[in-house]
C-alpha positions as a printed NumPy array, in Angstrom:
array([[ 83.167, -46.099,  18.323],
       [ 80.613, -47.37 ,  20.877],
       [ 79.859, -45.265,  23.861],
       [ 78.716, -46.471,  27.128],
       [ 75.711, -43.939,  27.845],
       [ 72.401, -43.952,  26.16 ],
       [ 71.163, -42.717,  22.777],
       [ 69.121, -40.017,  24.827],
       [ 72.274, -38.355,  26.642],
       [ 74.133, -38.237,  23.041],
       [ 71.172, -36.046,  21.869],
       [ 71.532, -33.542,  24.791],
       [ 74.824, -33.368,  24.369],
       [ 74.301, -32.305,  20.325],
       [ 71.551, -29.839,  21.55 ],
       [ 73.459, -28.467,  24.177],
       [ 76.85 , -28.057,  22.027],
       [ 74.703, -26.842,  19.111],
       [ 73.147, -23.905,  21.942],
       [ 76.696, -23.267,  22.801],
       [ 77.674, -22.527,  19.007],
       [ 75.146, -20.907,  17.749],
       [ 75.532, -18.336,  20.686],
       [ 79.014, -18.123,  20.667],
       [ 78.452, -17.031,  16.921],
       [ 75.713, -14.419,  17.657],
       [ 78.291, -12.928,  19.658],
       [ 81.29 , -12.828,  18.165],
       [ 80.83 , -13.938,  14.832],
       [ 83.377, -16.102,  13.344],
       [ 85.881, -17.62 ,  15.247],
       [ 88.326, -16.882,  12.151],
       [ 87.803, -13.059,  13.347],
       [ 88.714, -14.027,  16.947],
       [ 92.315, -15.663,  15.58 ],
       [ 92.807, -12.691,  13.221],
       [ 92.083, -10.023,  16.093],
       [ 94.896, -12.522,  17.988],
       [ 97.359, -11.859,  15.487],
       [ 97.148,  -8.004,  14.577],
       [ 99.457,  -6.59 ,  15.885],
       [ 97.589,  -3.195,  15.866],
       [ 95.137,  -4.87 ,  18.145],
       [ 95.726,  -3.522,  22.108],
       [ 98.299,  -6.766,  23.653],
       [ 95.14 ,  -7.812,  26.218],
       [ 92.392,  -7.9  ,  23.808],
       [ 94.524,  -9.685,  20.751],
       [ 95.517, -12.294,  23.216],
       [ 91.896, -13.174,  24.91 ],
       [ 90.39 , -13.921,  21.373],
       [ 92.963, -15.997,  20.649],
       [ 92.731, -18.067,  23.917],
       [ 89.159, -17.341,  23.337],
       [ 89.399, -19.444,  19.685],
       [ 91.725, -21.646,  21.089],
       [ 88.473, -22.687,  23.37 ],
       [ 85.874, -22.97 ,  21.617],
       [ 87.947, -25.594,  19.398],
       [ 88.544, -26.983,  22.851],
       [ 84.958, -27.159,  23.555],
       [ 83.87 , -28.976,  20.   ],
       [ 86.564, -31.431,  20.294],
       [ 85.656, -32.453,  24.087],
       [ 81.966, -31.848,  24.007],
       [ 81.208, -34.81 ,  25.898],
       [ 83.479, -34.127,  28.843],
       [ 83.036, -30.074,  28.696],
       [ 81.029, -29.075,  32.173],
       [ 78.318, -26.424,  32.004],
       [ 79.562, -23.82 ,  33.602],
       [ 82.835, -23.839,  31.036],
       [ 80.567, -23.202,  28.083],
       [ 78.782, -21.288,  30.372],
       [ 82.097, -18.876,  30.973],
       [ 83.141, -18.849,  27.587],
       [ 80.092, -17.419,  26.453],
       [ 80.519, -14.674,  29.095],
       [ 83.984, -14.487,  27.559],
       [ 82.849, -14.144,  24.177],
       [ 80.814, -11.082,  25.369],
       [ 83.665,  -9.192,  27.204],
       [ 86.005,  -9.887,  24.603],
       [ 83.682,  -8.93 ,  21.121],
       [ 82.935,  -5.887,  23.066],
       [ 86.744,  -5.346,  23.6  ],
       [ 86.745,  -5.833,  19.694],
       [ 83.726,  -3.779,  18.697],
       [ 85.533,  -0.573,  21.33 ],
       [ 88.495,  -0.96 ,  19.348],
       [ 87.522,  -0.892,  16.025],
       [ 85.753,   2.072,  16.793],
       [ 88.336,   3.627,  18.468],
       [ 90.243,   3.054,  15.22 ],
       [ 87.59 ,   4.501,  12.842],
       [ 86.863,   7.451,  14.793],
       [ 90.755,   8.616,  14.165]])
């Protein structure tokens, strides 16, 4: 498939989705985490269901890469932040029992 925008813009857009990855994974790790966190149900209501919207986009954000405005990768990494920390309060919470 042919797309109308130059050769150049494609290669910002893989640098700039490629940014947004591998920062998204130096925060939370792997999004399989973020889904399993979604689904314990040991995990507080809140925090189990912002990592799963929180999976659900960053799929979002590979699939429409092209389309996906800075400031929405921009928020989910902010996202990604508030909710590992969520995770990482939790776990500990859990371990210190």
């Amino acid at each position: 498939m042919m797309h109308d925008r130059p050769a150049s813009n494609d290669s910002l857009d893989y640098e700039r989705i490629g940014r947004f990855v591998y920062s998204f994974h130096r925060i939370c790790g792997s999004v399989d985490v973020l889904t399993e966190i979604g689904l314990d149900r040991t995990a507080p209501q809140e925090l189990a269901k912002r990592a799963a919207s929180l999976a659900r986009t960053f799929d979002r954000i590979l699939k429409d890469a092209i389309s996906v405005p800075e400031s929405e990768i921009d928020s989910a990494l902010r996202e990604a932040s508030a909710v590992q920390t969520g995770i990482n309060e939790w776990l500990a919470g859990k371990s210190g029992r």
